[in-house]
C-alpha positions in Angstrom: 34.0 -38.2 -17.8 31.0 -39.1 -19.7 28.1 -39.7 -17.5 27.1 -43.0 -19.8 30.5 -44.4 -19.8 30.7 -43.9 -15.9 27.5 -45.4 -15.6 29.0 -48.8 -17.6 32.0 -48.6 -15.5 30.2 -48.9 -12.6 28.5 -51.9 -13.5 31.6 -53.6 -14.0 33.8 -52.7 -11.9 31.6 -53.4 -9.0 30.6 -56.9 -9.4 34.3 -57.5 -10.2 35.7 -56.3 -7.0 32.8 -58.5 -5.3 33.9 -61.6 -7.4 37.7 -61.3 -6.9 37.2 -60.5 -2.7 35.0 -63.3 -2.3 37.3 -65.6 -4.4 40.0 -65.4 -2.1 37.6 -65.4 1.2 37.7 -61.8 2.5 35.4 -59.6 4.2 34.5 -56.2 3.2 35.7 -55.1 6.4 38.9 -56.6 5.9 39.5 -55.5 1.9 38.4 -52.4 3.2 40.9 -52.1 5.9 43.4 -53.3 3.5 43.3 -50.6 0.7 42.5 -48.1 3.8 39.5 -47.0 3.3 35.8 -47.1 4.9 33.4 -50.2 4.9 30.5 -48.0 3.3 32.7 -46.6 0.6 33.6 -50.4 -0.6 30.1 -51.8 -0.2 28.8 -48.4 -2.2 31.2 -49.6 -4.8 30.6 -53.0 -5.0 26.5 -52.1 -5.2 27.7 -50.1 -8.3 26.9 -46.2 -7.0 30.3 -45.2 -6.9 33.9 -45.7 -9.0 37.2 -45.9 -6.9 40.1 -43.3 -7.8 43.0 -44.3 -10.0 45.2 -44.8 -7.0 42.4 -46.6 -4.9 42.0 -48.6 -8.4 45.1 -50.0 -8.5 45.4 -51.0 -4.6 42.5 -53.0 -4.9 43.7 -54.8 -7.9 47.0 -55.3 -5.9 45.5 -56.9 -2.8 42.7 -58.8 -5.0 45.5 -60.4 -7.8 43.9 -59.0 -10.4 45.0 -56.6 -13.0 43.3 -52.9 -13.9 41.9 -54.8 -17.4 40.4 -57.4 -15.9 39.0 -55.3 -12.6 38.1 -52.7 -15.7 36.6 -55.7 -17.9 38.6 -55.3 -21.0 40.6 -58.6 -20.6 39.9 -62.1 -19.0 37.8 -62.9 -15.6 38.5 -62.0 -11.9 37.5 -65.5 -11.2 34.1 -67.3 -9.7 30.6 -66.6 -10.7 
């Protein structure tokens, strides 16, 4: 993938998953427990250092209510500021 393009994923697709687990009042602990995978990796993703995998992707959208355009930023909000 295009390092740049990475970069500007990252940027997005972390505050998003932020926005849309805060918006319906859960933990990291608990998202992360949720789509099964570790604390660290979620928070690393949310600080924007690292993307999720397709299938880790579209869990998270599952359990957050949102769908891969808006976690991906190509269509309207995850919600909250």
């Amino acid at each position: 993938m295009d390092k740049e393009l990475t970069e500007d994923l990252k940027k997005v697709v972390g505050p998003n998953i932020r926005k849309a687990r805060r918006r319906l009042g859960l933990s990291q602990a608990r998202l992360a427990e949720m789509v099964e995978m570790s604390t660290e990796v979620l928070g690393r993703m949310e600080r924007k250092k690292v993307l999720p995998r397709l299938e880790r992707l579209v869990l998270l959208c599952k359990f957050l209510g949102v769908t891969p355009d808006q976690m991906l930023g190509f269509s309207a909000s995850t919600g909250g500021s």
